[in-house]
RODO-2510 file (C-alpha; in nm, 4 decimals, decimal comma):
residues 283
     n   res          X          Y          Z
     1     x    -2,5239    -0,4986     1,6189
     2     x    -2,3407    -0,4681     1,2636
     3     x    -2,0080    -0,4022     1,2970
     4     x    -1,8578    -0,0503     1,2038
     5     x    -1,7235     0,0263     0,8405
     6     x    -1,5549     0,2865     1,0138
     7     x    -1,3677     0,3285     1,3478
     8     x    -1,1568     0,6180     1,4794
     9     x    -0,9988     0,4979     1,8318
    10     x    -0,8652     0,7017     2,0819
    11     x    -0,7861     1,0532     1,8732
    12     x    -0,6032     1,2854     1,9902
    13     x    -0,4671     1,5795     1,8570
    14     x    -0,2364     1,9105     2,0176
    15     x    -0,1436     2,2386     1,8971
    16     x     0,0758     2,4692     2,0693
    17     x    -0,1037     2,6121     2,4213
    18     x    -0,4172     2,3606     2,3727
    19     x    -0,5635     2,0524     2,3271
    20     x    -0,8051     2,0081     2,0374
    21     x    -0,9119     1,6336     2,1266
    22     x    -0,8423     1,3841     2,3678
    23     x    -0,8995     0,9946     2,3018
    24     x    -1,1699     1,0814     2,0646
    25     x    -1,4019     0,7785     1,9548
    26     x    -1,5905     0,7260     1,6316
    27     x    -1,8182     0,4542     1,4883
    28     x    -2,0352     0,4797     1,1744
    29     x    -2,2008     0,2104     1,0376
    30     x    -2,4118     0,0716     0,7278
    31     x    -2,7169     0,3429     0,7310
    32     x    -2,6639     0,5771     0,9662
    33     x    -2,6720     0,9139     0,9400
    34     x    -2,4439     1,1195     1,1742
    35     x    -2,3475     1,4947     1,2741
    36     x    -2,0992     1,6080     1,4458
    37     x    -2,2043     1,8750     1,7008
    38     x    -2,0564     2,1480     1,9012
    39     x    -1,9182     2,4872     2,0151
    40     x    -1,6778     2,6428     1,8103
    41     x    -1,3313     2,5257     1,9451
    42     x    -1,5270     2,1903     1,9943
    43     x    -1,2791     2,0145     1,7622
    44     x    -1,5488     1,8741     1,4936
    45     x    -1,3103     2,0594     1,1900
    46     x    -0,9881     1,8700     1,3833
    47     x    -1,1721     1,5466     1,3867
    48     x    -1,2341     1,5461     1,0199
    49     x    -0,9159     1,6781     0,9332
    50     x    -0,7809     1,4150     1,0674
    51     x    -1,0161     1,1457     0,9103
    52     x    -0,8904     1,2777     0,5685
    53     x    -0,5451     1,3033     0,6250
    54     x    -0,5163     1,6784     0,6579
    55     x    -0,3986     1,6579     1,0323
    56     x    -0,1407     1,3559     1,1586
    57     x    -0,2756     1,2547     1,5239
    58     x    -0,0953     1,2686     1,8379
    59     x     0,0741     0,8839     1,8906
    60     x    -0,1913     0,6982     2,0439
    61     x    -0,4909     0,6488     1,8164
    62     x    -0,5979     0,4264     1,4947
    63     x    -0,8670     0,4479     1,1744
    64     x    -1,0197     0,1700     1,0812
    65     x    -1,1912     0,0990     0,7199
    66     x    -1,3880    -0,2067     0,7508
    67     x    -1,6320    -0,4529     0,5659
    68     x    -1,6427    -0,2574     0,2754
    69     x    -1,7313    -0,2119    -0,1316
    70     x    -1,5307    -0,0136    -0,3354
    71     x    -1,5610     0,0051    -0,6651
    72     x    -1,6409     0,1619    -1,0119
    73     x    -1,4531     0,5317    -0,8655
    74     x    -1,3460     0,7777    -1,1224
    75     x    -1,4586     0,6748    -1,3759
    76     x    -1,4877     1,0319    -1,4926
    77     x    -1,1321     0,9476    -1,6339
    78     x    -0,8924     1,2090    -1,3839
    79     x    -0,5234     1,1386    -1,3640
    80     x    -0,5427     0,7896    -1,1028
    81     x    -0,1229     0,9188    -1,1478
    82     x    -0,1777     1,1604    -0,8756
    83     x    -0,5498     1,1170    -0,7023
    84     x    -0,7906     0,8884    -0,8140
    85     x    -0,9039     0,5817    -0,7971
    86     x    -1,0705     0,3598    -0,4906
    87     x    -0,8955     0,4861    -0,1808
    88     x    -0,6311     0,7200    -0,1263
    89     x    -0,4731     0,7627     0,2367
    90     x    -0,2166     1,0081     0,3550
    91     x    -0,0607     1,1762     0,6975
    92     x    -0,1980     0,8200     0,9334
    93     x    -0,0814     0,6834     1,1537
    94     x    -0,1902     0,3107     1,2668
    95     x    -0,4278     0,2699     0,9974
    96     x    -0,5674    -0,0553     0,9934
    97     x    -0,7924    -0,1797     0,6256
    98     x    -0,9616    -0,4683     0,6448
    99     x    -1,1969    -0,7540     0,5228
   100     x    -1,2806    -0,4835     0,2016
   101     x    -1,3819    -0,5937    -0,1135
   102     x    -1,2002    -0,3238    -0,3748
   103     x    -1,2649    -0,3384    -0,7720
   104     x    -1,3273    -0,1964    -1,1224
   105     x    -1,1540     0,1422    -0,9942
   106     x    -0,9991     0,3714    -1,2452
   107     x    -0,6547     0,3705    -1,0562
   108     x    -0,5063     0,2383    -0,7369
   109     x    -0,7679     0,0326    -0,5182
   110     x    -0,5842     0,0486    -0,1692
   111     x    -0,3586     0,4076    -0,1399
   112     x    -0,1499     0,4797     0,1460
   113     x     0,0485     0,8245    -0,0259
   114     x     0,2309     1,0409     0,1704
   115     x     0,3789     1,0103     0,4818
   116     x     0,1515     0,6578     0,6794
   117     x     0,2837     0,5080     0,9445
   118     x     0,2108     0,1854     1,0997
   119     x    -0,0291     0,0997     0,8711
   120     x    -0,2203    -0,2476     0,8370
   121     x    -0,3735    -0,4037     0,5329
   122     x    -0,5133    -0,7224     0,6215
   123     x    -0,7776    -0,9520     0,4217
   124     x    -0,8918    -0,7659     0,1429
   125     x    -0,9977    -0,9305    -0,1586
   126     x    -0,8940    -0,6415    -0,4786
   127     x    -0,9769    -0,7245    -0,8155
   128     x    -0,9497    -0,5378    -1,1436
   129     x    -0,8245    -0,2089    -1,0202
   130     x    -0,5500     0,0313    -1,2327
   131     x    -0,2277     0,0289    -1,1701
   132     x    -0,2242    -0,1145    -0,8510
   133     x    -0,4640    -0,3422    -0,6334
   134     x    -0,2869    -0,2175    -0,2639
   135     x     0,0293     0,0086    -0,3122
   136     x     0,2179     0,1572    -0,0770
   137     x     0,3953     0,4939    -0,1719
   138     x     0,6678     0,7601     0,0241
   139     x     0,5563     0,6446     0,3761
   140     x     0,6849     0,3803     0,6639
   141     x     0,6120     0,0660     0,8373
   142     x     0,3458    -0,1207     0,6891
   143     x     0,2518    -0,4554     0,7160
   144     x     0,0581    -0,6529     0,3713
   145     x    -0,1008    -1,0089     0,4430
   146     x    -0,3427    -1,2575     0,4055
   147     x    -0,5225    -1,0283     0,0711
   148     x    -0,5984    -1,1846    -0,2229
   149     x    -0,5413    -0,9616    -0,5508
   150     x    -0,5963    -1,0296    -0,8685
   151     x    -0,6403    -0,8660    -1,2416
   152     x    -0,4788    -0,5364    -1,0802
   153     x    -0,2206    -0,3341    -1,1403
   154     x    -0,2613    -0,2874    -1,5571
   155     x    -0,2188     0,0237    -1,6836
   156     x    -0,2326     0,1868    -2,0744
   157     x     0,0659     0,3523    -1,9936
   158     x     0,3232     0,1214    -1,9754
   159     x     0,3742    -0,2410    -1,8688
   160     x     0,7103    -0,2599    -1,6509
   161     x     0,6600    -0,2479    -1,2634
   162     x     0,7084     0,1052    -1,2464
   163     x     0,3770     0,0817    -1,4232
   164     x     0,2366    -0,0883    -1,1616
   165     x     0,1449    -0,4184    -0,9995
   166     x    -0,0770    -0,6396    -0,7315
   167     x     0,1461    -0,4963    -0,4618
   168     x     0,3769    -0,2042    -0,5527
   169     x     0,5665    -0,0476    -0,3230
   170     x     0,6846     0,2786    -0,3835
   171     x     0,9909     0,4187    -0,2000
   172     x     0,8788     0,3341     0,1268
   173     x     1,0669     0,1415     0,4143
   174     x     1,0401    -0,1278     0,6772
   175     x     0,7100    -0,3061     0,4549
   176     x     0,6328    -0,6968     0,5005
   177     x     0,4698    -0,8307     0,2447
   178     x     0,3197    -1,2022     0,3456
   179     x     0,0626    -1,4869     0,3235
   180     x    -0,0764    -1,2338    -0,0304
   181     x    -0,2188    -1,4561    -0,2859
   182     x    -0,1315    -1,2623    -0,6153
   183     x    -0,3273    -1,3857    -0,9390
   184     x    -0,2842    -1,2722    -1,3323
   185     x    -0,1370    -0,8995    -1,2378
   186     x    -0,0112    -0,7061    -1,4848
   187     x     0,3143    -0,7500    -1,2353
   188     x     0,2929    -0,9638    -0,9018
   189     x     0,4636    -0,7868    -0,5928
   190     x     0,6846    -0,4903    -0,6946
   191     x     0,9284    -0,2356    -0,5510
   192     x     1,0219     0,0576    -0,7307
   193     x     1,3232     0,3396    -0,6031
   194     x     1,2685     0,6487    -0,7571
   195     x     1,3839     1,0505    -0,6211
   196     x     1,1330     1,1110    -0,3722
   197     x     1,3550     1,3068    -0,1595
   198     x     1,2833     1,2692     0,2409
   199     x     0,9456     1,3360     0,4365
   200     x     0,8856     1,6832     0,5273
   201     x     0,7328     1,5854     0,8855
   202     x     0,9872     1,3054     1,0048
   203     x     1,2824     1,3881     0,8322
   204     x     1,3050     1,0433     0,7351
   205     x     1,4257     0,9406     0,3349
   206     x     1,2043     0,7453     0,1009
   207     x     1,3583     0,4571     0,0067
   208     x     1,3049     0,1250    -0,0224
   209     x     1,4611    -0,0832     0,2461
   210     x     1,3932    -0,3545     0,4431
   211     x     1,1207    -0,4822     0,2201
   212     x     1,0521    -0,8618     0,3662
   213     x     0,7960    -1,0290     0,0832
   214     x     0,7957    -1,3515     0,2139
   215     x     0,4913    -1,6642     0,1649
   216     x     0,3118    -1,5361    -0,0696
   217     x     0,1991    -1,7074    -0,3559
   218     x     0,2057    -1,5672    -0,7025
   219     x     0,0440    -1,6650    -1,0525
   220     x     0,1982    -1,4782    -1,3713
   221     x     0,1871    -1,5763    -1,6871
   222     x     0,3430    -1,2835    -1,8376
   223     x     0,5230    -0,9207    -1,6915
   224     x     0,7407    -0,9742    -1,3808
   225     x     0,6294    -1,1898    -1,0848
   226     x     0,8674    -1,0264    -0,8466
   227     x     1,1453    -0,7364    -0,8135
   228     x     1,2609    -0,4236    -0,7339
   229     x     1,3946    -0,1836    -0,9767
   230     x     1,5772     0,2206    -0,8975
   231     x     1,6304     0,5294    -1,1250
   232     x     1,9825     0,6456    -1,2107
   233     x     2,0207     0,8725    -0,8699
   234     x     2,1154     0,5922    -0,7021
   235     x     2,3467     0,2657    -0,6536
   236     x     2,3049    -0,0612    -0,6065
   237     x     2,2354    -0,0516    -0,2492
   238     x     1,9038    -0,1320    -0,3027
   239     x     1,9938    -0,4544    -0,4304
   240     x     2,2638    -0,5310    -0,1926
   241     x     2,2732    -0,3538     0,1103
   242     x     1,9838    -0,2047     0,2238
   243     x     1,8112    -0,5316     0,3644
   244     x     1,5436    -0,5830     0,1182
   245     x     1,4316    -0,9853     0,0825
   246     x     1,2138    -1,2116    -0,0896
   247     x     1,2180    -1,5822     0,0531
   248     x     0,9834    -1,8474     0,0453
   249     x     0,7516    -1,7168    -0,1905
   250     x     0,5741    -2,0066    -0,4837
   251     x     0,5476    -1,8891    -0,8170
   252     x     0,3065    -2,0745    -1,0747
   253     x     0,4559    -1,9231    -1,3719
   254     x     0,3649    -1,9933    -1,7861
   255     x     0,7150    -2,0992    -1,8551
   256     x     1,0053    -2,2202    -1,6518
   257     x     1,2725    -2,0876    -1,7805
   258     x     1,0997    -1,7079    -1,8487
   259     x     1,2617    -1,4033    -1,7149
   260     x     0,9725    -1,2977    -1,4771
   261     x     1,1824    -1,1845    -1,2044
   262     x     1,3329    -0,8404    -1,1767
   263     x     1,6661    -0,7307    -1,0032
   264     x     1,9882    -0,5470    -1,0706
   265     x     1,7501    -0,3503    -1,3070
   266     x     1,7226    -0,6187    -1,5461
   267     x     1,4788    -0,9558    -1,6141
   268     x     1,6141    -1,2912    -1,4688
   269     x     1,5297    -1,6213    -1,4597
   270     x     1,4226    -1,8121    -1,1398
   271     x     1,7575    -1,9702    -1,1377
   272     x     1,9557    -1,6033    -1,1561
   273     x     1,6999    -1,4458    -0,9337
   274     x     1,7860    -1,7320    -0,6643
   275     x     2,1561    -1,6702    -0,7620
   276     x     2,1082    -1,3366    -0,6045
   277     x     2,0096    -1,4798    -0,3208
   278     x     1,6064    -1,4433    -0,3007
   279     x     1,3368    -1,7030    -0,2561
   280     x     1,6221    -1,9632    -0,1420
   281     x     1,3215    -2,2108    -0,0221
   282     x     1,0879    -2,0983    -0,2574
   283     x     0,8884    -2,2952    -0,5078
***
């Protein structure tokens, strides 16, 4: 049997006085057609609430997006600065995004915005997207590996990583960033700290700390191969304190001595940005 494109596991979701579902299971695959069916109070409206990010689920349950082709979205041209382009995620929690092919999107391919937890993105192939190829903005715990992005992340806008990039991540905490092979970005893999205040459900700041990109391998031949830059509202504690890393990354880069590398909010050289103590026993 082909395998699902998309999974819900285990869904659950209270209110006050009631529950609306308990452990919940979903599988569509290529070709089917599906309907939900039930009384009203059945939870069908809760179920796809959920599914598009309306709802949060109680603790307990994943979505899975599997095996699939995304591309050529939006191309009606609307703003990909606020909700287009291939996939846009919000309010999940242990979202797992795999094995997709994403491309020729007119703005961010893979979108986790607002408020994901636990989230997985794991062996996607994205290719030619805007502004980003996977970017990961005001949410929490998310782990990036084994993808392979390339041609992403340009954007008539600007150029700098607050632009965009293969991997941006977007004042959001506790992210590792691994085993990524990054290829002719407009920027490699990015951080950026702007004002984004604190989430609304968790209480929890946006900010970018504890960002570990590590083994990843990343081809630039112009912008910034790797960084993190911050607005004027706040320090340098971004930089110094707040436990974000790069280490053992290898850079294939069009000159040696260019200033690819972002940090203290300003272009470096390899040899500064290992003076600041990143990519130590990196190549």
């Amino acid at each position: 049997m082909e395998s699902p494109f998309l999974e819900m596991r285990n869904i659950s979701k209270t209110f006050p006085g009631v529950k609306a579902l308990d452990s919940v299971n979903l599988q569509i695959r290529q070709g089917e057609v599906l309907a939900l069916a039930g009384e009203n109070g059945a939870g069908k409206s809760t179920l796809m609430k959920i599914l598009t990010g309306v709802y949060t689920p109680d603790p307990g349950g994943s979505i899975l997006i599997e095996g699939n082709e995304i591309a050529y979205n939006n191309y009606a041209g609307y703003d990909y600065g606020w909700e287009a382009g291939g996939t846009k995620f919000v309010f999940t929690d242990s979202l797992v995004v795999r094995d997709n092919y994403v491309h020729h999107n007119e703005g961010p391919g893979l979108w986790t915005d607002g408020d994901n937890v636990n989230v997985l993105y794991e062996r996607n192939h994205t290719a030619a997207n805007k502004a980003a190829g996977i970017k990961h903005e005001v949410s929490f715990d998310a782990v990036i590996r084994d993808n392979v992005i390339e041609n992403d992340g340009f954007n008539p806008h600007g150029a700098s990583i607050w632009w965009g990039a293969g991997i941006q991540i977007e004042a959001s905490s506790n992210v590792q960033v691994y085993r990524n092979t990054v290829r002719d970005c407009m920027n490699g893999i990015a951080a950026v700290q702007g004002n984004r205040g604190s989430s609304q459900r968790s209480g929890r700041p946006y900010l970018v700390q504890r960002l570990d990109a590590h083994d990843n391998t990343i081809v630039q031949t112009s912008g910034t191969a790797a960084g993190i830059v911050k607005d004027d509202h706040f320090d340098d504690s971004v930089f110094k304190s707040w436990g974000n890393r790069y280490e053992g990354n290898s850079y294939e880069l069009a000159a040696v001595d260019g200033k690819y590398f972002q940090w203290m909010n300003a272009p470096h050289t390899r040899e500064e940005w290992q003076g600041f103590g990143n990519d130590i026993r990196g190549r």
